[in-house]
N, C-alpha and C positions, 0 to 999 in steps of 0.2 A: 205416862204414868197416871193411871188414875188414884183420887183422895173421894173415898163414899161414894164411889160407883159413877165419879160426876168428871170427864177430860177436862182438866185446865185450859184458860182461853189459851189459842195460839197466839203469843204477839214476838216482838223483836226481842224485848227482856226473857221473856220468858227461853224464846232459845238464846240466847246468851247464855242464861243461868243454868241452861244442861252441859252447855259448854263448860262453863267454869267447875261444873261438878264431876264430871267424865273424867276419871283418873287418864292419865298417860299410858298408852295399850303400842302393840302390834303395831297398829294403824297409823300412829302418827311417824314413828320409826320411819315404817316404809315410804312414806309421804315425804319426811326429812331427807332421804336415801333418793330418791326422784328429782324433787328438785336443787340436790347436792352438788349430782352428776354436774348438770348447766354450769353450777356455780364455781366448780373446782375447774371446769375446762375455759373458766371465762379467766381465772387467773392467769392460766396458761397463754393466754389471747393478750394477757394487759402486760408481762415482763415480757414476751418474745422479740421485742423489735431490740428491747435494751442489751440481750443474748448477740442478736443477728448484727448490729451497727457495728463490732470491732473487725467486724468480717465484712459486712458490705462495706462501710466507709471509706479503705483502699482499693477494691475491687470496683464499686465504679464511683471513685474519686470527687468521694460526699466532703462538702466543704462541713466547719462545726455548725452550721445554721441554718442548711436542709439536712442535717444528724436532727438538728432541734427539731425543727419542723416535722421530721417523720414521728416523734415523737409524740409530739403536739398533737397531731392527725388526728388517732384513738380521741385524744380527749374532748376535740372539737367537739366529733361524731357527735362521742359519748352525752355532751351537754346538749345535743340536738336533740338523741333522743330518750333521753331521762324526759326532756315537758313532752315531746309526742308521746310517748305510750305512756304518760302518767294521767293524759289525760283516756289514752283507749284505757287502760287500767280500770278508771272511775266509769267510762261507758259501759263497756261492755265484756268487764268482769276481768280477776285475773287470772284464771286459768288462761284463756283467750289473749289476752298481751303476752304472758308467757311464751307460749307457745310458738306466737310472732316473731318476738324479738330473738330467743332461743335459733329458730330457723335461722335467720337473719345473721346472725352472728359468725352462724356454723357454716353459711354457705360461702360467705364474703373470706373467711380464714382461708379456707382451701384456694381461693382466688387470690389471696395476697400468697399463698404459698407459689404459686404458679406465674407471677408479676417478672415478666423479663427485661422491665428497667424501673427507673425511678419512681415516674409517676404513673404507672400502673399499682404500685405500692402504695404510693402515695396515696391516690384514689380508693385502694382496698381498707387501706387501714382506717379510710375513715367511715366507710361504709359499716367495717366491723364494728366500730364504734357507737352507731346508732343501733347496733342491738345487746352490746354489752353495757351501755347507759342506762338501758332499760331493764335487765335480768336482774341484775342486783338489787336495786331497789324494790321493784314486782314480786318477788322471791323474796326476799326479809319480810314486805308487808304481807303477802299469803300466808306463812310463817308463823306469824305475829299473829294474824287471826285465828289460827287451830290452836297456840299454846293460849296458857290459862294464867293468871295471873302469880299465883304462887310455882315460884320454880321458874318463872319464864322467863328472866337472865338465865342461867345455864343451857334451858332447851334451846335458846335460840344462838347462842355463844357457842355451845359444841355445836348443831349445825352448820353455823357460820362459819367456823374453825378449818372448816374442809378448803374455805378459799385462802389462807395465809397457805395451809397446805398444799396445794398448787399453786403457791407461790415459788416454796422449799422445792416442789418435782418438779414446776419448771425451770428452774436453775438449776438443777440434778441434771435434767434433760438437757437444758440451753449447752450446760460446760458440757457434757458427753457428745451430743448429736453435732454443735457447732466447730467444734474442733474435728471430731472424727468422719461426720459424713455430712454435713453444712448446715447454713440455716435455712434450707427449704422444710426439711420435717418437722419441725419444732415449729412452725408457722401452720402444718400440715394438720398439725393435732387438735386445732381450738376449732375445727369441724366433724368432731367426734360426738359432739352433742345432737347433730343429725339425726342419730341411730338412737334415740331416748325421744323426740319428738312424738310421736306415735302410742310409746306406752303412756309419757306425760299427758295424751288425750285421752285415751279410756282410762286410767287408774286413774286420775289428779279429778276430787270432784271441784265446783264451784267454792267459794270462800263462803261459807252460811251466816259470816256477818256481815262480807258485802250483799249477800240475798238478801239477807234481813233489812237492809238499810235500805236498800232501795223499795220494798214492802213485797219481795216474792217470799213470801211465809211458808209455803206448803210445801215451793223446791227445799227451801232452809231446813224447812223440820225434817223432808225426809233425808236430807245428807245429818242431822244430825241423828238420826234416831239410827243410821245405820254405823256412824260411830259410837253410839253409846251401847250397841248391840254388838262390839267388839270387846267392850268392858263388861259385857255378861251382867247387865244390870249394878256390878259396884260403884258406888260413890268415891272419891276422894277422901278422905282422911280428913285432909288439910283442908276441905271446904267448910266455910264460914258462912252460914243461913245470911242474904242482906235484904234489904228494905228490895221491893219489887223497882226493878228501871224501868224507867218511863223511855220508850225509845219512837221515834218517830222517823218516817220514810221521810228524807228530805235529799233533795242536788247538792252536791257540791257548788261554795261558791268563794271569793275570794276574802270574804269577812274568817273561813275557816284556816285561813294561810295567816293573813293580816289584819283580821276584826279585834277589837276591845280583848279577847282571853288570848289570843295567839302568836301576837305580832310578836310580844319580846320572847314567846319562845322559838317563833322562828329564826329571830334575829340572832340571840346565843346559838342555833342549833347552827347556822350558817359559818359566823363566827369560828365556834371549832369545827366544823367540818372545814374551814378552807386553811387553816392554821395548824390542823394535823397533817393533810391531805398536803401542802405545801411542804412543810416537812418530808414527808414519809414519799413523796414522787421526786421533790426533790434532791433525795440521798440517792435512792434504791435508782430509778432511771438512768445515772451518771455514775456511780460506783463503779462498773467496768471499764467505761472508757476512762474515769480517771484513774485506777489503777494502772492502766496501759498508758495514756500518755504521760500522767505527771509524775508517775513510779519507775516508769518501763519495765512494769514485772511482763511477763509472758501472757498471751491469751489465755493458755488452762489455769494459769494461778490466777489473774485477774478474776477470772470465772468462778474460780473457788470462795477467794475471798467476797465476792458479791454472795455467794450459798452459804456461806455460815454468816452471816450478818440475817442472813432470811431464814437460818435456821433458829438464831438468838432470837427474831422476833418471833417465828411460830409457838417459843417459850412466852412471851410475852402473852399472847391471844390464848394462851392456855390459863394463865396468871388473872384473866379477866374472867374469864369465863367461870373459874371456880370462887373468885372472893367480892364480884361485883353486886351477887344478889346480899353478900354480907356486909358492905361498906354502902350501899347505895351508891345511885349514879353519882352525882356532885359530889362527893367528896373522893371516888375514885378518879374520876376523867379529869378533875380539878387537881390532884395529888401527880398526876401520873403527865401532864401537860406541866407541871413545873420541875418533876426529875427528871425529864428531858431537856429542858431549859440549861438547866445543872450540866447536862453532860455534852450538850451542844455549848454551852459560854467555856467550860472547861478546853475543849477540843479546842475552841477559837482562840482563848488567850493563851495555849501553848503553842498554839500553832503542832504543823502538822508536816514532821519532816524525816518522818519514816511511813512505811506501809504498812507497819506494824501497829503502829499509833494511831495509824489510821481506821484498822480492823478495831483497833479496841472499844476506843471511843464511839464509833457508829454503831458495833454490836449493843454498847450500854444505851446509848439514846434509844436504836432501832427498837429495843424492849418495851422499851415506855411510851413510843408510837406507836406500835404495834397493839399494844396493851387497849390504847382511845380509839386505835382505827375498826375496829371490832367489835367495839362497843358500841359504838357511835351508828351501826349498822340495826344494836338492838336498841338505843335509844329514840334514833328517829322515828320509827312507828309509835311509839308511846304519845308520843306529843300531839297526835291528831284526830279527828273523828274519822268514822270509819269512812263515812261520805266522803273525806275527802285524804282519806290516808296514803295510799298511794301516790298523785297527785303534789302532799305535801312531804312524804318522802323523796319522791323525785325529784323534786326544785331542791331538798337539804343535800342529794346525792349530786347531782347538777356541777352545785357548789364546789365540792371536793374534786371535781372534776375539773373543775376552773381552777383550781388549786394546782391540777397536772399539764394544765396549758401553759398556766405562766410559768410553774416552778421550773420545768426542764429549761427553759429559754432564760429567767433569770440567774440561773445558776452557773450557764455557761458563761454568758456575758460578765458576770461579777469574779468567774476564775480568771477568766481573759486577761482583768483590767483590775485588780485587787488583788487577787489572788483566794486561796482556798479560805482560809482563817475569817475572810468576812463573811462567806458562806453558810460558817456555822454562828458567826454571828447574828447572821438576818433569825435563821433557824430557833434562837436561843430567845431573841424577842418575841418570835412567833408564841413559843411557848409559854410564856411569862405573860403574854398579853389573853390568851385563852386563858390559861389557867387563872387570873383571878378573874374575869368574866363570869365563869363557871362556877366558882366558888359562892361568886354574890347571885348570879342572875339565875343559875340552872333551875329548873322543874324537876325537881325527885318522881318517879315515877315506883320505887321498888313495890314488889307484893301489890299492888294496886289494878285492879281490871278496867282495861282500856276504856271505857266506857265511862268510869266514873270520872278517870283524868280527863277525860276530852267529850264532855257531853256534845 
């Protein structure tokens, strides 16, 4: 746009600030729709083993501690490679990690589908893992750089939404396919993203504030000029004229993880991400098989009630998504990490001696995990520069994932030799100890452009 016949300097603020002014078009939809795909079949990819163990575990006669372990596997992967491709991420762009990890994912699925003993499984599931480590995080922070700061809790909450959603159809799938024709297809499916590789390379352009940050300005300006030529020249409404950003091409380096501005937000972000993430792998991973062994309900009902506890949560991640840009982060993730507290101490000190009491209670917590575990996806990007956002999403994503290494293998061990009731008491501390951390320590990020929070 020219002012008096004279182009404004190109710099990094400056595209920024077309960014933040570019109303929400076409464009970004379709882009949400893209990298959606990846993210709804990577759900499918993270509950399938929890479907398939009531099935495999007697057929070839899984003790409870390689159950855990197969479990564990994904998550290892997964903390493998959330730091490898957060650092390709920061190199060399994230379309391009995308894209990788995406492949990776989808081709290791189709191999564990095909796994004709243990550790052939074994081996698959953790291969899958180092590319679904990487998708979700990559994909949030790609995400995070197209939307704009007004509105961008819900843009990124309903995209995000798509993955509790293939949580719900893979459980819809696990009980139908596992009982009627096994669990090799439900394994078969988290390599459907294959077929989306290709278009995610020509339609997916580069991130033009990772351009920007590293000083490619002229790629930046023309991805953005061809988005803002989607919005026919309109501004935003809600944009708000600000003082010009000063933005400078710098590396990533580890002062931007844990320097003087950072550290204690990484510290709380870590914090709840392994205290939801414990919770929420901890319930959801072991539901079927505890219905089956400590209830003896049947496989299809075990199965079911595991799909409405994930259907109670995809209410919850809908519940964030629309009151999170209203309440701000800290006082929702803070609120919502201590009514889970509530409903996991409840559970615990009644103890739990029906399967009935069982569904109840887990649906009413699973809401309120549910609620932090989705958010927690849009609040990670907030808290970082862009130099090293990625990077610093994927060590907070990491986390949550160590969250699903230890929880499935704590949880068994504490039914073993406790029983259930402390289970939900470990759960209930969890919550109680996030939730006032967050209260006191969190960084509010709402309506604020990324830029400003994390110069």
């Amino acid at each position: 746009m020219n002012h008096g016949g004279i182009a404004p300097a190109l710099t990094a603020g400056s595209i920024i600030e077309r960014l933040e002014r570019t109303p929400l078009t076409a464009w970004h939809v379709k882009v949400r729709l893209v990298v959606g795909v990846a993210t709804f079949f990577n759900a499918f990819d993270m509950l399938a083993i929890a479907y398939a163990l009531p099935v495999l575990a007697p057929v070839w006669n899984l003790t409870p501690g390689m159950s855990g372990l197969l479990i564990s596997a994904l998550f290892v992967g997964e903390i493998i490679g959330a730091v490898i491709f957060g650092f390709v991420a920061e190199r060399y762009g994230r379309r391009t990690a995308l894209v990788c990890c995406t492949t990776l994912y989808s081709v290791m699925s189709i191999a564990a589908a095909l796994a004709p003993n243990y550790g052939w499984l074994l081996a698959a599931r953790l291969l899958v893992g180092l590319g679904l480590g990487a998708e979700v995080p990559i994909a949030v922070t790609y995400i995070s750089e197209i939307a704009k700061a007004h509105g961008r809790g819900r843009f990124i909450l309903f995209y995000e939404m798509i993955f509790p959603l293939g949580l719900v159809l893979a459980g819809a799938s696990g009980w139908w396919l596992v009982v009627h024709v096994g669990w090799r297809p439900l394994m078969a499916l988290g390599g459907v993203p294959a077929l989306i590789v290709l278009p995610m390379q020509r339609f997916l352009p580069e991130s033009p504030r990772w351009l920007a940050a590293r000083g490619r300005l002229e790629e930046a300006d023309a991805i953005v000029t061809r988005i803002q030529a989607t919005a026919g020249g309109r501004v935003d409404p809600a944009w708000s004229q600000r003082p010009p950003m000063a933005i400078s091409a710098q590396r990533a380096s580890w002062t931007d993880i844990l320097g003087p501005l950072y550290w204690r937000r990484s510290v709380v972000l870590w914090i709840m991400y392994f205290s939801c993430f414990f919770m929420n792998f901890g319930l959801v991973t072991w539901l079927p098989t505890l219905y089956r062994s400590l209830f003896h309900l049947s496989l299809s009902d075990s199965l079911r009630n595991t799909l409405i506890t994930q259907a109670v949560g995809l209410a919850g991640t809908f519940a964030s998504a629309m009151f999170i840009d209203r309440f701000g982060r800290r006082v929702w993730f803070g609120f919502a990490f201590l009514f889970s507290a509530v409903a996991f101490g409840l559970l615990g000190m009644a103890g739990v001696g029906m399967a009935q009491a069982m569904l109840a209670g887990s649906c009413i917590a699973f809401f309120f995990v549910s609620a932090i575990s989705i958010g927690m996806i849009l609040y990670a990007p907030e808290l970082y520069p862009t130099r090293a956002r990625a990077l610093g999403v994927s060590l907070g994503y990491a986390t949550s994932v160590l969250a699903g290494v230890v929880a499935p293998l704590v949880v068994g061990a504490v039914v073993a030799r406790f029983g259930l009731a402390h289970v939900f008491a470990i759960f209930a501390a969890f919550g109680v100890l996030a939730g006032l951390i967050t209260l006191l320590f969190a960084t509010e990020t709402r309506e604020r452009v990324l830029e400003e929070i994390s110069p």
